[in-house]
C-alpha positions in Angstrom: 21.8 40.6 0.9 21.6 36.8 0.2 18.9 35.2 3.0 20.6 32.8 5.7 20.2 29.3 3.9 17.6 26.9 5.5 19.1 24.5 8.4 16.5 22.4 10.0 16.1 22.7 13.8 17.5 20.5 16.4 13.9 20.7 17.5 12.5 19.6 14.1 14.6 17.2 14.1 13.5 14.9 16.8 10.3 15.2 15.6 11.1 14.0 12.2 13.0 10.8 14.1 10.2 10.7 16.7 7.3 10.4 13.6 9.1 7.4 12.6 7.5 4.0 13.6 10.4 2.1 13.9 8.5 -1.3 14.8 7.7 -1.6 11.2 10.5 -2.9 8.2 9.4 0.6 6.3 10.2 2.2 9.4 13.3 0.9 10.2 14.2 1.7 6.8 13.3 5.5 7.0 15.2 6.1 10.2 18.1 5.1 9.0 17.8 6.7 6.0 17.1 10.2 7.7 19.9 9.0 10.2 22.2 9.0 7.4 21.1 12.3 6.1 20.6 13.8 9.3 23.6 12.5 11.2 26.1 12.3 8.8 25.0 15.1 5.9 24.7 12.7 3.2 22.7 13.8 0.0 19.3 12.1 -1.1 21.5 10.4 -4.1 24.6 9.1 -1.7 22.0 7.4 0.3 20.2 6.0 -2.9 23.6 4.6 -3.8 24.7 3.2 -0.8 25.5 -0.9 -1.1 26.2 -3.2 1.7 29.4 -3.3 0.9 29.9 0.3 1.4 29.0 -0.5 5.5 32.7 -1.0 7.5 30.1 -2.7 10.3 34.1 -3.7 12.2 35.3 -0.3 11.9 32.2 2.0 12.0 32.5 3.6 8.7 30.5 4.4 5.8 32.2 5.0 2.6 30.5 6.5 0.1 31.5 6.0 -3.4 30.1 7.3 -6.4 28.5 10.2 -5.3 28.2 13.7 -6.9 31.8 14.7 -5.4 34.2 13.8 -7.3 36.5 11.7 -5.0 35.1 9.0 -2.8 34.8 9.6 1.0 34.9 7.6 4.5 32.9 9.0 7.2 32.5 7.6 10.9 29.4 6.4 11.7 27.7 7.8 15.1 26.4 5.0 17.6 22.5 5.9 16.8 23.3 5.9 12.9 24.9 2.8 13.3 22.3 1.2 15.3 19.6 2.1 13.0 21.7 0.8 9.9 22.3 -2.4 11.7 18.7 -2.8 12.7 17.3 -2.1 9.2 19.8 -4.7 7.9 19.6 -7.7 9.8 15.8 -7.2 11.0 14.3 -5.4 8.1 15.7 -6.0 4.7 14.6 -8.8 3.1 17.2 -11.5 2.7 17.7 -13.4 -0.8 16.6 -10.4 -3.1 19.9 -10.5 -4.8 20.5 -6.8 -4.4 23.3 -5.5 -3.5 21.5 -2.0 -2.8 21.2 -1.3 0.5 18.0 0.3 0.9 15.0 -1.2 -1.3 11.8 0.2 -2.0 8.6 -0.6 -1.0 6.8 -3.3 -2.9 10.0 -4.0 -5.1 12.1 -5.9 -2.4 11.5 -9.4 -4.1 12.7 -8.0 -7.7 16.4 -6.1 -6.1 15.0 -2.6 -7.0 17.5 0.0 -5.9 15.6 2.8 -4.2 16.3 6.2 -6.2 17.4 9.8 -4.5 13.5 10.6 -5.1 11.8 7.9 -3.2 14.7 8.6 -0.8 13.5 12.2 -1.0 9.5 11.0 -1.1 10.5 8.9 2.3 11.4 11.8 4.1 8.4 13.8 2.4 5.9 12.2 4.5 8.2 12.0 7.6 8.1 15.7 7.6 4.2 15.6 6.7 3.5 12.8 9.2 5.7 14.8 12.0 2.8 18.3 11.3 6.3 20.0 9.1 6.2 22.0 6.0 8.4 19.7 4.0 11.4 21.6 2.9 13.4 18.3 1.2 16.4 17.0 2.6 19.1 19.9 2.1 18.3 21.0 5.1 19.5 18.4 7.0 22.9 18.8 5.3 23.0 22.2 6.3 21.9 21.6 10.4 24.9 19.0 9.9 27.4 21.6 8.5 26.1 24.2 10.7 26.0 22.1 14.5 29.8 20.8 13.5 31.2 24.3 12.6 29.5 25.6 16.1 30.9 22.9 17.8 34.7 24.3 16.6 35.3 21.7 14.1 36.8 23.7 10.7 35.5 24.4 7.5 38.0 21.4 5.3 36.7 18.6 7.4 33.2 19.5 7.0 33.4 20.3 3.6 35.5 16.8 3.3 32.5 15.3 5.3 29.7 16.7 3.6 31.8 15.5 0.3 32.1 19.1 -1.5 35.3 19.4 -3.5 35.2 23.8 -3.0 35.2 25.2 0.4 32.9 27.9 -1.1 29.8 25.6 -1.7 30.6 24.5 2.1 30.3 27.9 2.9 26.9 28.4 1.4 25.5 26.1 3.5 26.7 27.4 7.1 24.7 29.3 9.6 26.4 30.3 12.4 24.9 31.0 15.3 25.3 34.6 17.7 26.8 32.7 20.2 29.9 31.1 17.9 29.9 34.5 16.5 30.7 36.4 19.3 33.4 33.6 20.1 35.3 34.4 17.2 34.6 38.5 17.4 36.6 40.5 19.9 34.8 40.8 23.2 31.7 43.3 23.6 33.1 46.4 26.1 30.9 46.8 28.9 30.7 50.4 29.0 31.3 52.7 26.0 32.4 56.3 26.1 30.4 58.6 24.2 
């Protein structure tokens, strides 16, 4: 029997966004990172990718391009994902570095370094660590994104579409359902049973 895959708590994660210190530019970089990954179910790569350009900021959506789907993909943006991107950009990022990148690393701002989907993984490392969690990497935040939409009735092609997998299969691997949504979809439990 394969093991229920790991899916980050709801709990865990408020205190991975509450261990942020979002007063700082590092911060503000961070949560919006982990807001992206978190929020949204974007990999450690599509964030590393991510230009401004890819930021609708009119029409509150992200579209992530070359990514390790195959096909390109628009997602909304959620009103805290959003805020935290806008608040990274326009009060964090430095201005006139030339990059395009959206996210820069630390102490490589000045020369347009593009962050990579390790020291986008590494960010959210010592998040976890700074927040008293075993790190477990970021896939578990993709899967506590899969996981809260398919309890929440949304079906298995948008959030495979969302989460940017070309098979429903691999969505599937990354589902845990809860009781509660299973016994939705079950026929109902009889109250008394004849034996």
């Amino acid at each position: 029997m394969n093991p229920l895959p790991k899916c980050i708590s709801d709990e865990d994660f408020c205190k991975l966004v509450a261990s942020v210190d979002s007063q700082t530019p590092r911060g503000k970089r961070d949560l919006a990172m982990l807001l992206l990954m978190g929020n949204l179910g974007l990999r450690r790569s599509d964030v590393a990718l991510l230009v401004l350009e890819d930021v609708d900021w009119a029409n509150g959506i992200l579209h992530v391009r070359s990514s390790k789907s195959i096909s390109d993909r628009s997602i909304p943006l959620d009103s805290d994902t959003g805020a935290a991107l806008e608040d990274y950009v326009v009060n964090a990022r430095p201005a006139g570095t030339g990059s395009r990148s959206l996210f820069l690393p630390d102490g490589l701002e000045a020369k347009g370094a593009q962050m990579t989907f390790q020291q986008v993984g590494g960010a959210i490392g010592l998040l976890s660590e700074k927040a008293g969690m075993r790190d477990s990497g970021t896939r578990p935040l993709r899967r506590a994104v899969a996981t809260n939409m398919v309890n929440n009735g949304v079906s298995i092609k948008p959030v495979a579409d969302i989460l940017g997998h070309e098979s429903l299969a691999t969505t599937m691997g990354y589902l845990r359902v809860n009781v509660e949504s299973l016994r939705k979809a079950a026929s109902p439990w009889p109250k008394e049973v004849a034996v």
